[in-house]
KEKOLVO-47144 format. One line per 8 residues: number of its first residue (from 1); their letters; for each residue x, y, z of N, C-alpha, C, O, CB. Coordinates in pm, 1 decimal, padded with zeros to 6 digits. Glycine has a CB too. Example, Ala and Ser with C-alpha at 12.3 -4.5 7.8 and 13.67 -1.06 7.14 Angstrom:
REM KEKOLVO-47144
1> AS> 01319.0:-00569.0:00780.0:01230.0:-00450.0:00780.0:01320.0:-00330.0:00780.0:01423.6:-00331.9:00846.5:01130.8:-00447.3:00904.6  01285.0:-00225.0:00708.0:01367.0:-00106.0:00714.0:01290.0:00003.0:00787.0:01340.9:00113.8:00803.9:01408.4:-00059.8:00572.5 $
This chain:
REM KEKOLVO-47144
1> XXXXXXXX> 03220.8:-01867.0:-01534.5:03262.0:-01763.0:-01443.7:03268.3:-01818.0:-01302.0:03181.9:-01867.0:-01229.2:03167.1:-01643.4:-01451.7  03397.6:-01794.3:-01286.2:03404.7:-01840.8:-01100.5:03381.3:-01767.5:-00988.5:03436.4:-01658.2:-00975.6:03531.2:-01876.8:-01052.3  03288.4:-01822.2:-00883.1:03219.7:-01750.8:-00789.6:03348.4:-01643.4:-00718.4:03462.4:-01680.1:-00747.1:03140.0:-01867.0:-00678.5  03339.6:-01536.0:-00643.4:03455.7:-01450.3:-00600.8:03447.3:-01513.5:-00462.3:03559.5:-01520.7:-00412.3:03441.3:-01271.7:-00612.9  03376.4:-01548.8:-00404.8:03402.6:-01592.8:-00217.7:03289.8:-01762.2:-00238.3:03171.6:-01791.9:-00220.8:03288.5:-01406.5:-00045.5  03421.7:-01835.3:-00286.1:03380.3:-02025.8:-00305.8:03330.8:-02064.9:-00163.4:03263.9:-02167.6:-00151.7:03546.1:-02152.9:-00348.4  03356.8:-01997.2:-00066.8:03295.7:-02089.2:00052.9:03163.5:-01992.1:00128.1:03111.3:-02028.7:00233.4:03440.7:-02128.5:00185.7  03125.2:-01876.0:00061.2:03015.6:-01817.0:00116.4:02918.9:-01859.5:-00022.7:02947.2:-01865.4:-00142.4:03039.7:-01640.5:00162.7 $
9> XXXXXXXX> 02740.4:-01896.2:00085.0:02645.1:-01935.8:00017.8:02520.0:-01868.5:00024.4:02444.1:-01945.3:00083.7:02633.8:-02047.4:00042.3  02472.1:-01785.5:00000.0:02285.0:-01789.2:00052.1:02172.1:-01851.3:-00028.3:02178.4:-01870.7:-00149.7:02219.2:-01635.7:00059.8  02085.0:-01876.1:00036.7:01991.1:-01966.4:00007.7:01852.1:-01916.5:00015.9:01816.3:-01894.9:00131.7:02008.7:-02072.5:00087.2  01761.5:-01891.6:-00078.1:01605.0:-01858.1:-00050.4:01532.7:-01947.4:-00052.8:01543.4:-02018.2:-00152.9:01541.2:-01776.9:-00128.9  01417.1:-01991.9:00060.6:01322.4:-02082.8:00087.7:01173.1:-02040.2:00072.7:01116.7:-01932.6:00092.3:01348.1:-02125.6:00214.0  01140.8:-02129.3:00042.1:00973.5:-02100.0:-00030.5:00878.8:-02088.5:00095.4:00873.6:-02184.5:00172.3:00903.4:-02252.3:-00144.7  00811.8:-01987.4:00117.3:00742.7:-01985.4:00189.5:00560.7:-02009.9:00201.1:00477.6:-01970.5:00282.9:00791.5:-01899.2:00212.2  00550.4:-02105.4:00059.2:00464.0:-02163.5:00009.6:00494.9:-02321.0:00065.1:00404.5:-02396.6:00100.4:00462.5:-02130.3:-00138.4 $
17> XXXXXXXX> 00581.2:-02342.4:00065.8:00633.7:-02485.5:00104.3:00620.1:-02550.0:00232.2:00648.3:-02510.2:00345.3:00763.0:-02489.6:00088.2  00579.8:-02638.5:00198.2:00572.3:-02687.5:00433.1:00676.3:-02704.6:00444.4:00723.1:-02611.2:00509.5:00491.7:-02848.9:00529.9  00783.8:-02806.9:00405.8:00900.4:-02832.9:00403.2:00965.1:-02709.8:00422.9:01017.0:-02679.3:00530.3:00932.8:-02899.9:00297.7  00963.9:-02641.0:00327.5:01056.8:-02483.5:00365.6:01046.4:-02428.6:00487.8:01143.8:-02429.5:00563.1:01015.2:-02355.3:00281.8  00927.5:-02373.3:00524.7:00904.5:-02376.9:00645.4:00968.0:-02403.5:00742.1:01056.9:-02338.1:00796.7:00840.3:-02422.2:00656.8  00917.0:-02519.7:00772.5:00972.5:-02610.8:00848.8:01115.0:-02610.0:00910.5:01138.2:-02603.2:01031.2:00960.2:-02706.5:00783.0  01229.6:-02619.8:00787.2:01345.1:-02599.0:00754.5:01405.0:-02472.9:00833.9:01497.7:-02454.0:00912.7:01344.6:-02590.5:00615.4  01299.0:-02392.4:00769.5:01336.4:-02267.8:00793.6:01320.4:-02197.5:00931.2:01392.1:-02103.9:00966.7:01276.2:-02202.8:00706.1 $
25> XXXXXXXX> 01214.8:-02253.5:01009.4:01208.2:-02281.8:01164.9:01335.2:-02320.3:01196.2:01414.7:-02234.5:01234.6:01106.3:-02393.4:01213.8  01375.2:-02459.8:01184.3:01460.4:-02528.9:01241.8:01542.9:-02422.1:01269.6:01563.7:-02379.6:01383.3:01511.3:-02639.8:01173.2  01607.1:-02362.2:01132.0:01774.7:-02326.0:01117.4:01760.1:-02197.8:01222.3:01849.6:-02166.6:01300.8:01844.8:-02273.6:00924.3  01593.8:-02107.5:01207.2:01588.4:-02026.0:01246.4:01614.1:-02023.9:01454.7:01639.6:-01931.2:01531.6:01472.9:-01993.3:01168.4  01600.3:-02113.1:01468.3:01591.7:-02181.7:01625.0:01751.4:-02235.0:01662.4:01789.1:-02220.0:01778.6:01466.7:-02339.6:01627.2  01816.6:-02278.9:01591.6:01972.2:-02314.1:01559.1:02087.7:-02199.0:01627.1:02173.1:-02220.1:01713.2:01990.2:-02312.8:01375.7  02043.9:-02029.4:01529.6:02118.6:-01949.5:01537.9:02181.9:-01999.6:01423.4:02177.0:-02107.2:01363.7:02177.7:-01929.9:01655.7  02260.8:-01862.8:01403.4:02388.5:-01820.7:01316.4:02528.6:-01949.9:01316.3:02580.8:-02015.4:01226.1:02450.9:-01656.1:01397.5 $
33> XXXXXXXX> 02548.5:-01941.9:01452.0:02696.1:-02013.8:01467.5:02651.2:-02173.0:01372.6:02727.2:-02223.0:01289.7:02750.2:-02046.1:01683.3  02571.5:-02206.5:01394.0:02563.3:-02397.4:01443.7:02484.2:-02401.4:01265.3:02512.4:-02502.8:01201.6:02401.8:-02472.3:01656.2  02414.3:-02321.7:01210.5:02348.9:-02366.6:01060.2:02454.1:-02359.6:00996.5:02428.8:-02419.8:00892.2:02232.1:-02279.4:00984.4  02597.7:-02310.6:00990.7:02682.7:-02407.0:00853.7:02748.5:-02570.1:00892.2:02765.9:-02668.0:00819.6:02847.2:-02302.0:00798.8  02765.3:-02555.7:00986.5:02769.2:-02691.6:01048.4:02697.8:-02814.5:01034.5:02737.9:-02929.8:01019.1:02754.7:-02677.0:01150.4  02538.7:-02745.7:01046.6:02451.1:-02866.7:01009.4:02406.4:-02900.4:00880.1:02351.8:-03005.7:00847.5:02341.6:-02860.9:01072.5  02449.2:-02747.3:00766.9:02419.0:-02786.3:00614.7:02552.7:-02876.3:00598.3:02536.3:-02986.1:00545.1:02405.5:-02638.4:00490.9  02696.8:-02836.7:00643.0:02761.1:-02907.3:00601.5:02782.4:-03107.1:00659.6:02842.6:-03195.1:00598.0:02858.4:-02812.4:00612.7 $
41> XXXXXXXX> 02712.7:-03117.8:00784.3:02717.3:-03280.0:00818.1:02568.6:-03302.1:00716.2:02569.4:-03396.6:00637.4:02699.7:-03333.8:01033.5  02453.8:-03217.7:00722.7:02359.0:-03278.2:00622.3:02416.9:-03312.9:00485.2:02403.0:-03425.8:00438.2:02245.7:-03184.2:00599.8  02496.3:-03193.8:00407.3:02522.0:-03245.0:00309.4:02602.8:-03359.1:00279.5:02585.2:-03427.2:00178.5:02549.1:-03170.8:00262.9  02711.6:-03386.8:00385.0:02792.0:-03498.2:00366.2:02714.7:-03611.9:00413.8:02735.1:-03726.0:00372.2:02922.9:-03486.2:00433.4  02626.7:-03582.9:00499.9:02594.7:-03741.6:00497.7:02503.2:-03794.6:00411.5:02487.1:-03908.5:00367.7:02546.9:-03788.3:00617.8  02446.9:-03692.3:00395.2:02347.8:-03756.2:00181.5:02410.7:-03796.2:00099.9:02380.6:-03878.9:00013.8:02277.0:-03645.4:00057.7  02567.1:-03707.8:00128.0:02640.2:-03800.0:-00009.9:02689.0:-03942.5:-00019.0:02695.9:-04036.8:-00097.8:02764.8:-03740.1:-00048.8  02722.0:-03903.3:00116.6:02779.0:-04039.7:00194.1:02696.8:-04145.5:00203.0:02758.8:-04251.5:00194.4:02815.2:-04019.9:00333.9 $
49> XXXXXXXX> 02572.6:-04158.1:00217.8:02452.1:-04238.6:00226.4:02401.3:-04280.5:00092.2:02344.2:-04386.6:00067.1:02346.0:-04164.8:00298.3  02433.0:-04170.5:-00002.1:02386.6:-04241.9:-00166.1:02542.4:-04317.4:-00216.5:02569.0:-04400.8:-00303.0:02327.0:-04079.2:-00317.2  02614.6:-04252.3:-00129.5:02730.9:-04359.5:-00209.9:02819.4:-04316.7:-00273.3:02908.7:-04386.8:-00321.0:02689.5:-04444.9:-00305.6  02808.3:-04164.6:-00288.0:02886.1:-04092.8:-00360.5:03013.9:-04017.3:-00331.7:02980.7:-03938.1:-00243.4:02817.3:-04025.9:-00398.0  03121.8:-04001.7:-00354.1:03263.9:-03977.9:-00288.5:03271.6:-03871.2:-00297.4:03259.4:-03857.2:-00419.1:03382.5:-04032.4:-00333.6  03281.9:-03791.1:-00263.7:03372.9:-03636.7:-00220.1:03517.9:-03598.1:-00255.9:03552.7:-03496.0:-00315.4:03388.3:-03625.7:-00065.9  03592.9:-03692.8:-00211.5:03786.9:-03656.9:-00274.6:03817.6:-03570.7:-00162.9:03894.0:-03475.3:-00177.3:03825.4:-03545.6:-00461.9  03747.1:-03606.3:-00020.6:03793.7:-03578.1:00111.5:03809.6:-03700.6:00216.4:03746.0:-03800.8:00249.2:03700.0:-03479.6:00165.7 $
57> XXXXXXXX> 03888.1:-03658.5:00238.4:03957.5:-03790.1:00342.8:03793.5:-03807.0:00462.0:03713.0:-03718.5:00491.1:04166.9:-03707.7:00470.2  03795.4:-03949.9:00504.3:03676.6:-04004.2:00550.2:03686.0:-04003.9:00692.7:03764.6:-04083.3:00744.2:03649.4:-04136.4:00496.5  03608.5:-03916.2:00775.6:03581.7:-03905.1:00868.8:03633.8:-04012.7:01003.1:03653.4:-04126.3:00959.9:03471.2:-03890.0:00835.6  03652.9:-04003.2:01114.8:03610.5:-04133.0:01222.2:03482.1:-04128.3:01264.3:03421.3:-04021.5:01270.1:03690.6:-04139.2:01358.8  03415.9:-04270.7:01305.5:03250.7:-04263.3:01338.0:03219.7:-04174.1:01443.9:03103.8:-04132.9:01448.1:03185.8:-04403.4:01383.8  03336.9:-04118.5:01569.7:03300.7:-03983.6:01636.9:03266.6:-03901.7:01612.8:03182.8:-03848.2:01685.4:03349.5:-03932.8:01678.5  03324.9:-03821.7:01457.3:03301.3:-03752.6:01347.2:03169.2:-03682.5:01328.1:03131.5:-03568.9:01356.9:03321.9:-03833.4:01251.4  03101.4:-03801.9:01261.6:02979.7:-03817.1:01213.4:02888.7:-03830.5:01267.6:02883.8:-03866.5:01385.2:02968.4:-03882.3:01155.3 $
65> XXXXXXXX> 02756.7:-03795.7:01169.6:02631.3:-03793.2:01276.6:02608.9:-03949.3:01279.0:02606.7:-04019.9:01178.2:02474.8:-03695.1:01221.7  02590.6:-03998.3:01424.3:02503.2:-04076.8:01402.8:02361.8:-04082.9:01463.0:02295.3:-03993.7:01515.7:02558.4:-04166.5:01419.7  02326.4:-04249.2:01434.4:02208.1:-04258.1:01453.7:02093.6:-04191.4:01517.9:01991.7:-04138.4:01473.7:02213.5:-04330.6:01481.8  02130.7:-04205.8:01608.8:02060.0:-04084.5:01691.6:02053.5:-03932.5:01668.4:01942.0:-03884.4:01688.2:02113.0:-04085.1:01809.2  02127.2:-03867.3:01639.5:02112.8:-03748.5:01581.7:02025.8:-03744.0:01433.1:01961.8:-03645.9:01395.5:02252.9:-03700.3:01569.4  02038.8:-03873.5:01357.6:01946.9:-03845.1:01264.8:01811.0:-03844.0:01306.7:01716.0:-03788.3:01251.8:01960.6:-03925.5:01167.6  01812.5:-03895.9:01385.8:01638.1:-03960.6:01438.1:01582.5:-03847.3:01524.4:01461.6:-03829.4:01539.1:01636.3:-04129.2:01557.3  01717.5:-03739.9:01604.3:01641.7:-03618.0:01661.2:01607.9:-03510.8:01547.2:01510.0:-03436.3:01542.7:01733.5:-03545.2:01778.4 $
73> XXXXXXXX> 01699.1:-03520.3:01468.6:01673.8:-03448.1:01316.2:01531.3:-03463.2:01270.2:01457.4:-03368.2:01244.3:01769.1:-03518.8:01192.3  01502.7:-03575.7:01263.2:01384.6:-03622.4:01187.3:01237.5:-03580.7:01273.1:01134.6:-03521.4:01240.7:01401.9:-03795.7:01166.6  01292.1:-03651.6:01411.6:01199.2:-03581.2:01467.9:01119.9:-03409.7:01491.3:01005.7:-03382.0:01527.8:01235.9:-03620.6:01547.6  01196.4:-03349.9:01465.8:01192.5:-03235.0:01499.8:01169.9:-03181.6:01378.1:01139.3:-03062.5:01371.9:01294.7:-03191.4:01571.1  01181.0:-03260.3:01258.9:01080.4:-03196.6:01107.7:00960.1:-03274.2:01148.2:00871.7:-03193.3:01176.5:01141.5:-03248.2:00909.7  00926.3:-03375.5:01160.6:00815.8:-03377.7:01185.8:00719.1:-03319.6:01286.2:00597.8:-03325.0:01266.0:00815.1:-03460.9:01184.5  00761.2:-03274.5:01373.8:00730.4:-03176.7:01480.0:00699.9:-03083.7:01401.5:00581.7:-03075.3:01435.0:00831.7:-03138.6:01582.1  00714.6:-02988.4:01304.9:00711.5:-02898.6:01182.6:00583.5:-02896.6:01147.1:00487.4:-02819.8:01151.2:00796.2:-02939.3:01065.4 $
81> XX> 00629.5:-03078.5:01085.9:00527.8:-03064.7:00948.1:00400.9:-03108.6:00985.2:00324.7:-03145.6:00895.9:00570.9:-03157.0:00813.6  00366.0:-03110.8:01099.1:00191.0:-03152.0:01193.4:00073.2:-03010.5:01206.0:-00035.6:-03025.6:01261.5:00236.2:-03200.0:01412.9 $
């Protein structure tokens, strides 16, 4: 059976979880506009990072997150999870 609206998602987070939490801070601090944005560069760049192709044309490195944005990313879960 095919979903009726393919590009709308919701998601429930454990609130047993630090990680969830955490997460759930973040996005909550984000706003509305900017959290599909960041599930969608998170998800592409996991795929992209394990290696795995999509069957979407490949970004320019302006594009994409880099380095630094991963490392404020990271930081700021660990900021969380203390």
């Amino acid at each position: 059976m095919e979903k009726k609206k393919q590009y709308r998602f919701t998601i429930g987070l454990n609130s047993k979880l630090p990680k969830h939490v955490a997460v759930a801070e973040i996005l909550n601090s984000i706003g509305r506009g900017g959290i599909s944005q960041l599930v969608v560069d998170a998800v592409w760049e996991y795929h992209h990072l394990d290696g795995l192709k999509l069957g979407v044309p490949t970004e320019t490195q302006s594009q994409r997150l880099n380095e630094e944005d991963i490392q404020n990313l990271m930081s700021s879960l660990d900021m969380f999870s203390k």
